[in-house]
N, C-alpha and C positions, 0 to 999 in steps of 0.2 A: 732176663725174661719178663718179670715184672714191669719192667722200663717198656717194656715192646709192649705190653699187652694195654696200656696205658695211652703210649703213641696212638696204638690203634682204636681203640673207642673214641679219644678225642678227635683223628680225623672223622672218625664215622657222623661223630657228633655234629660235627661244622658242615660236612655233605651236608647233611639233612636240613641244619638251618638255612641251607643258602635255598636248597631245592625246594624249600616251605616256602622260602621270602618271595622266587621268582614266581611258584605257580600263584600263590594270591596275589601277585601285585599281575600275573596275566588275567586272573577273573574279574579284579577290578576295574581293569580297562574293558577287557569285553562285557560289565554290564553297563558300566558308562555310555558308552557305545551303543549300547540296546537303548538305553535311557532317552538320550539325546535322541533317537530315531521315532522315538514314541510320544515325547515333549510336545502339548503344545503350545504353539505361538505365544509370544510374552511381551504384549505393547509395551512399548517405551513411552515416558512421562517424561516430558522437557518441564512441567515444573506442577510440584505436588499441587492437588486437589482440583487442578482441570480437567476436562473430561480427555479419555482416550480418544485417540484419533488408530481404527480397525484398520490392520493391513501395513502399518506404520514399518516393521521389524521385517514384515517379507519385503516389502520396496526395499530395504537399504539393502538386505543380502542379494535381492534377487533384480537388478534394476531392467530386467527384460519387461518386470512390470509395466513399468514408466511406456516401454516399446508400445504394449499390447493395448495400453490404456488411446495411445497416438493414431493405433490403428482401428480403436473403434471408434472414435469420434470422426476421424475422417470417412472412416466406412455407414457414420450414423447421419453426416450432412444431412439438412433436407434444405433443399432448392426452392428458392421462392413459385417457382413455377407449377409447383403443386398446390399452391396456396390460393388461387385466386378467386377460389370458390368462396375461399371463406369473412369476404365483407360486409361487415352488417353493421347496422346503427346501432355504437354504445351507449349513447344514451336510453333507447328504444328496449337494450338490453338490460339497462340496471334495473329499467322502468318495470320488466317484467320479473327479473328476479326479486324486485322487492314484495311482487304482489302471490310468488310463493308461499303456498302454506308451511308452518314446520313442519307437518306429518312427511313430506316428501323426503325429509332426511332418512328416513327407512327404507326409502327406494334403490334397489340393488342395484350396483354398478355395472355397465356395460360393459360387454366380454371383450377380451383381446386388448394389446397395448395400448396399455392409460398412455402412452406418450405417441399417438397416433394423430399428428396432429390433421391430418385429411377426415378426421372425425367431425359431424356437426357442433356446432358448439353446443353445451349443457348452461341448462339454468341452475343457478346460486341459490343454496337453499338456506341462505346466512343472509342478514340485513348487512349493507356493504359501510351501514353508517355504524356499525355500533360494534363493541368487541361481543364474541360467544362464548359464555361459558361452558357449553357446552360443545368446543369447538371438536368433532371428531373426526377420524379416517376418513370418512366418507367424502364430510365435508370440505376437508382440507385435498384431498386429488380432484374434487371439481371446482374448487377456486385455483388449482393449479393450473387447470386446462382452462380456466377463465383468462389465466395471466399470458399462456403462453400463445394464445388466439390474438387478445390484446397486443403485442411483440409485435405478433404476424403482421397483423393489418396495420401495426405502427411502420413497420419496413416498408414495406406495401406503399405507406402512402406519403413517407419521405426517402424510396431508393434513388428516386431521381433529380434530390436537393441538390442545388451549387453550392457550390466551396464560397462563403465570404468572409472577407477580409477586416482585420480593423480599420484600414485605410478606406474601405469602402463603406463605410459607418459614418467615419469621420469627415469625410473629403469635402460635404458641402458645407458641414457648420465651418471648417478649417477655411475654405476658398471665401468665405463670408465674414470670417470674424481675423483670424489669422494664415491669412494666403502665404505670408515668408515660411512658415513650418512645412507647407507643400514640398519643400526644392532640398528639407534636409535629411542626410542621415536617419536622422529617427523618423519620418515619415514613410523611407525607404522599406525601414526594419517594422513598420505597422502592415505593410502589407504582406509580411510571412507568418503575421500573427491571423489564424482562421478560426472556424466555428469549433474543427476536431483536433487543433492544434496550437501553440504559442511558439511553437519556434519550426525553422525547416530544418534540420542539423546539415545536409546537403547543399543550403545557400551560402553565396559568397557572404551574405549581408549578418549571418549567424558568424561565420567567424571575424568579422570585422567588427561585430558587438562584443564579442568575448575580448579581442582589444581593447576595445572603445571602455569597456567596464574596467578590466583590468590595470590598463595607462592612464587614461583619461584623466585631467585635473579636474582638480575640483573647486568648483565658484562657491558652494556655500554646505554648511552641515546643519542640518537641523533632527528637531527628534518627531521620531513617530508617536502620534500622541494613542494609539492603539496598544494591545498587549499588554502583558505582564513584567516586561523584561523590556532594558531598553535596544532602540534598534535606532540609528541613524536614516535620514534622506540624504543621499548626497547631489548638488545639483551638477550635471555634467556638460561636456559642450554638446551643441547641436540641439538641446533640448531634450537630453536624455536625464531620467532619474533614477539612483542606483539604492535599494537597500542596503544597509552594514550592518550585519550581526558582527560584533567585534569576538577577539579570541578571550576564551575565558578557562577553560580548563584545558591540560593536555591532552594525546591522543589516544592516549593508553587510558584513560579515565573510566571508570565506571558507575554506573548510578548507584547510589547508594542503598543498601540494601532493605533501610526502612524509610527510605523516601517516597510518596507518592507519586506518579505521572505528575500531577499539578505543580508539585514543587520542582519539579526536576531542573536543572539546569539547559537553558536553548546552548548548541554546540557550534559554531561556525564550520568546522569540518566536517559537524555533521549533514548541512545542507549541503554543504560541497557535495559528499557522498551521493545524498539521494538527487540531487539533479541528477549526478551521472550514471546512476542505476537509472533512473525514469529514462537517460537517452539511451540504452545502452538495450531496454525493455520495449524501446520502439513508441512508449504512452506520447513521448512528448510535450505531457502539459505540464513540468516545471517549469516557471521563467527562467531564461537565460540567467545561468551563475558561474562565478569563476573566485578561487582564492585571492587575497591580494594583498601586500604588504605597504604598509600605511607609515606616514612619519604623523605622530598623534599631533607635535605641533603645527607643524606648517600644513599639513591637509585638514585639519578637526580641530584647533583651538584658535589658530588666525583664523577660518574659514566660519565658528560656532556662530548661531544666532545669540545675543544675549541672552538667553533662558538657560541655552547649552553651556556656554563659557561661565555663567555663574558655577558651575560646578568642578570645573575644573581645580587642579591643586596638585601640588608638590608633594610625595609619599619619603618617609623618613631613608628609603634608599636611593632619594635621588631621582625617581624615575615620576616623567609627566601622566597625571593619572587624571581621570573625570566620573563620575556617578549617574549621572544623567535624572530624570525623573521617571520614574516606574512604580507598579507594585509589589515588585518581587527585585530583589538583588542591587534596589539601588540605595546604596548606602556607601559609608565611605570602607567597610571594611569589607567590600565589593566590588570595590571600584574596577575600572576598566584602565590601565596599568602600560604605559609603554614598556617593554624587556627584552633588551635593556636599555635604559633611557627615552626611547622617543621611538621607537622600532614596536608596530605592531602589526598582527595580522588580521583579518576576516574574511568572512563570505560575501560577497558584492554580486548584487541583483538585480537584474531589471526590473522597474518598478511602471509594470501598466499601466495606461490611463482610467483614472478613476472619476466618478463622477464628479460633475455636469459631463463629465465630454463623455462618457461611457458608462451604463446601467451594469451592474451586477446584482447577485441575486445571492443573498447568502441562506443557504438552508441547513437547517437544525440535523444534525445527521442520527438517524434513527438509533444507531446503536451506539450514540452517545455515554460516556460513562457519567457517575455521579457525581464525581469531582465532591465526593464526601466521605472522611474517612473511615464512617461507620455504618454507611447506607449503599447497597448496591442496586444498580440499573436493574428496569424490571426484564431486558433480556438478558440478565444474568442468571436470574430464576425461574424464568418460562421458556421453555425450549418451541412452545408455539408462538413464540412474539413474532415470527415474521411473515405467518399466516394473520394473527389478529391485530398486525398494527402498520404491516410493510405493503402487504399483498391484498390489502384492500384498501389502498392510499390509490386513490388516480391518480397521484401526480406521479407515480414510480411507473405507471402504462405506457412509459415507454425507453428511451435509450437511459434513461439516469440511474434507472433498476440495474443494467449492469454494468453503469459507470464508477457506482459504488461498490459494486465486485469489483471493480479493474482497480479500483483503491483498496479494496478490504487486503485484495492480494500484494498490491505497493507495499501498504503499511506493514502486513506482517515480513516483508523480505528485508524491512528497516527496522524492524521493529518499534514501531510509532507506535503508544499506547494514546496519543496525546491527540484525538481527530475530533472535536465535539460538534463541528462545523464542515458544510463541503460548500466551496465557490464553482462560481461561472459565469459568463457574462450573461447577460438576459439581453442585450441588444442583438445579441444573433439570433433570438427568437427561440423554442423548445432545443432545437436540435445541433445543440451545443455541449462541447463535452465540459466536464468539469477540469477545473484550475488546480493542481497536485498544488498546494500552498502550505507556512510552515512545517517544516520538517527537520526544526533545529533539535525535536527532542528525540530523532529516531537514532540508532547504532547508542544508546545506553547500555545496553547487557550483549553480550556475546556467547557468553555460556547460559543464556536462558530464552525457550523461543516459547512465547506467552502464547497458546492457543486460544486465548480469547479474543484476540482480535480477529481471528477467523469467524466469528460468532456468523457474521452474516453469511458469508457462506454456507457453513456448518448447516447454519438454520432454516435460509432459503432454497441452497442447491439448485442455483442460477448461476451460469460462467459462459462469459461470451466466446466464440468460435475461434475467432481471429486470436485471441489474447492467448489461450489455448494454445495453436497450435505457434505463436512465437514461443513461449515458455519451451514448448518442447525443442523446439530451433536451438533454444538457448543452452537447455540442458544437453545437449548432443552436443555443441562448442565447447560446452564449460561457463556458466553463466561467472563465476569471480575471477576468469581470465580475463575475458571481456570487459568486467568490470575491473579490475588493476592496470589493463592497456586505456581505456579509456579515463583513467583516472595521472595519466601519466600522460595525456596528449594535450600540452596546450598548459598546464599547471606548475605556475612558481611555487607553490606551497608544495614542500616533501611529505611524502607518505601520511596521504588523507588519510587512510584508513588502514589500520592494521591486520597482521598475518590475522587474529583471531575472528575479526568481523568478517572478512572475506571465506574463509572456512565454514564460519556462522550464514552465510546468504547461500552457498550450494546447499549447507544441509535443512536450509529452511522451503529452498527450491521444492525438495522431494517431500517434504511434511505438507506443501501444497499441493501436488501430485497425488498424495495419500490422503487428502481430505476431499478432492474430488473424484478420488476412487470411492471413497465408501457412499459418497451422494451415487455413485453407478450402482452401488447396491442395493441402495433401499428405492432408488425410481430406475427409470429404462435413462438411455443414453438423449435418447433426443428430448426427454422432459429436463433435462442438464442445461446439455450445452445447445446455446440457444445462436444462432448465425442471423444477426440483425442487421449483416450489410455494412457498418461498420469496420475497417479496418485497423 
């Protein structure tokens, strides 16, 4: 009986614990639940101590966002047709905003959408030569509506520009000085090079360069006497000349974690990459490139000028090796290495005509970093730099303001930390796009998407129409499908870029998406995106 009475407590006992353990582990779940419903949002940080990017966690769960953002910028167009009221002399205009008094800055703002461009224009109550320290709200949304007038009547008075060619630049000095270069290949390929463009991906004469680069013998190698790192000229037939970033680290490589941009290693696959994102992105301004595999001898040490061949040399494994002349990496325990033996690979470029026969114009790029390892750029630490030093530059009044967006946005999908310069040819006159150039040091980190190079965006919240609604194009296809089909068309080098950087470009896509959402919330839609005619 005692046995029984025993049995029976210890079942009673174990009921009980079980039916304790279940109903608290159902209260924990139902406050969790309560929890999570009442959470709010919790930006994600791709790398400590940069600023948040708002809205970043609802874009990734909710990607209808991405839709709603597509649908208001097309629903926000505005039509140059509305605009033609608004022509007036810039000079006449600065003339009179300089003769503003400062009391006017306490003058209230006009009612209804600051982004109304059918609005008369407003006078600048800020000297346009000088920074303000005093630069406030006020001031900063009528030099907005300053800029974005400026745009207007820049569209306005180049929509009806021709398309010119380098061939059309070139054709009399060429019929004058050197009339045989008229009848060849590379004359051919100068006339698909234009003001808003370097290559046509659709010409016959594009894929016959990407041969012509890729097979092409080579008459002579010499070194670029530019850069920090060395790079080859190669001269080719027909009167073609090809850049060589040779191969130097593998694909899987990463930057090093206490390396600067400055020191970074230039990548050969990584220009590969970024051409093929630039064609893939529709920009177009990469020069034609293609991977290519080289015999170090017989292409590049019979081929070297004597300056190049002095460097050459025999490495203790047997393999033909050269150092070249540079500031960074040329040494012999740097060297450039055939592996194995006489077998190596790079990025082969076409290399524009540069002056005499053609003017470019190299400009200082505003949000340049320091390239010092203790000192940071002043739009590092002013979140107004791009009111007090970008948006009161006349030379940005017109398409190069969002050329350097159509770049801001490039570099960060490469992640290029390394831009201190933007090219262009200046023989086409203003309205000319910029030249996508060096991009050996983009695809370094994969698991890190540096929003500083957003900076200009971030700061100005200017994004052009067209470029816009491709991205969105892209993101509805799958932008790293596109790019791994395209990266697989036409390419003897295997697996430019790997599974982690192609993963890294779609989630850099939407971190773009999400930093021109939050420019939608602090201005109106048409003070954003700006339709300059331009496609």
């Amino acid at each position: 009986m005692r046995y029984l009475r025993l049995r029976l407590r210890s079942s009673i006992l174990v009921g009980l614990t079980i039916t304790t353990f279940f109903s608290l582990t159902t209260l924990c779940i139902f406050l969790r639940s309560a929890n999570e419903l009442e959470r709010p949002n919790r930006f994600v940080r791709s790398k400590p101590g940069l600023p948040e990017i708002s809205r970043h966690q609802s874009l990734r769960k909710n990607s209808n966002r991405i839709d709603e953002l597509y649908r208001l910028v097309r629903e926000n167009r505005i039509h140059q047709a509305n605009l033609d009221h608004l022509l007036w002399n810039l000079k006449k205009f600065r003339r009179e905003t300089l003769q503003v008094n400062r009391s006017d800055t306490n003058t209230p703002m006009e009612t209804g959408d600051s982004g109304d461009l059918n609005k008369q224009p407003m006078k600048l109550p800020i000297n346009l030569t000088t920074t303000s320290k005093n630069f406030n709200q006020h001031d900063k949304m009528r030099l907005r509506q300053f800029v974005l007038h400026v745009l207007t009547k820049w569209k306005i008075e180049h929509q009806n520009d021709t398309s010119i060619s380098l061939a059309d630049i070139m054709h009399e000095s060429l019929a004058q000085d050197n009339p045989e270069r008229l009848n060849t290949t590379w004359y051919q390929q100068m006339k698909t090079v234009t003001n808003s463009r370097v290559y046509d991906p659709n010409s016959v004469e594009f894929r016959s360069l990407l041969n012509h680069l890729q097979n092409g013998s080579i008459s002579e190698a010499s070194e670029l006497s530019q850069g920090t790192q060395i790079k080859l000229i190669l001269q080719l037939p027909d009167g073609f000349q090809a850049l060589l970033k040779p191969y130097r680290v593998p694909r899987n490589y990463q930057t090093l974690p206490d390396h600067f941009y400055f020191s970074d290693i230039e990548r050969h696959h990584a220009e590969i990459a970024a051409f093929h994102l630039d064609k893939v992105l529709g920009f177009n301004r990469v020069p034609p490139l293609i991977g290519r595999l080289l015999n170090v001898t017989s292409d590049i040490r019979d081929k070297a000028t004597e300056e190049l061949a002095s460097t050459f040399f025999i490495s203790p494994a047997n393999n033909t090796c050269f150092r070249g002349h540079c500031s960074y990496y040329c040494d012999t325990s740097h060297a450039i290495c055939g592996k194995p033996g006489n077998r190596l690979e790079g990025s082969v470029q076409l290399l524009l005509p540069r002056p005499p026969e053609v003017d470019w114009q190299k400009i200082t790029h505003p949000y340049r970093r320091s390239y010092s390892a203790v000192r940071k750029a002043e739009w590092e630490t002013n979140e107004n730099y791009c009111y007090e030093h970008v948006m009161i530059d006349e030379d940005y009044h017109n398409r190069l303001l969002l050329d350097m967006m159509d770049l801001c946005a490039f570099d960060f999908l490469t992640g290029n930390l390394d831009r201190h310069h933007m090219m262009r040819i200046s023989s086409f006159g203003i309205n000319t796009a910029l030249v996508h150039l060096d991009n050996g040091r983009s695809f370094g980190r994969h698991d890190i998407d540096d929003l500083s190079i957003l900076a200009p965006i971030r700061q100005c919240c200017f994004f052009r129409y067209s470029t816009f609604m491709r991205l969105y194009n892209l993101y509805q296809k799958g932008l790293s499908k596109l790019l791994f089909a395209s990266l697989n068309d036409g390419e003897i080098l295997p697996k430019i870029l790997i599974e982690e950087h192609l993963v890294a470009v779609d989630r850099r896509l939407k971190i773009l998406f999400a930093q021109i959402d939050k420019c939608f919330q602090t201005y109106t839609v048409k003070e954003v995106m700006i339709d300059d005619g331009i496609e």
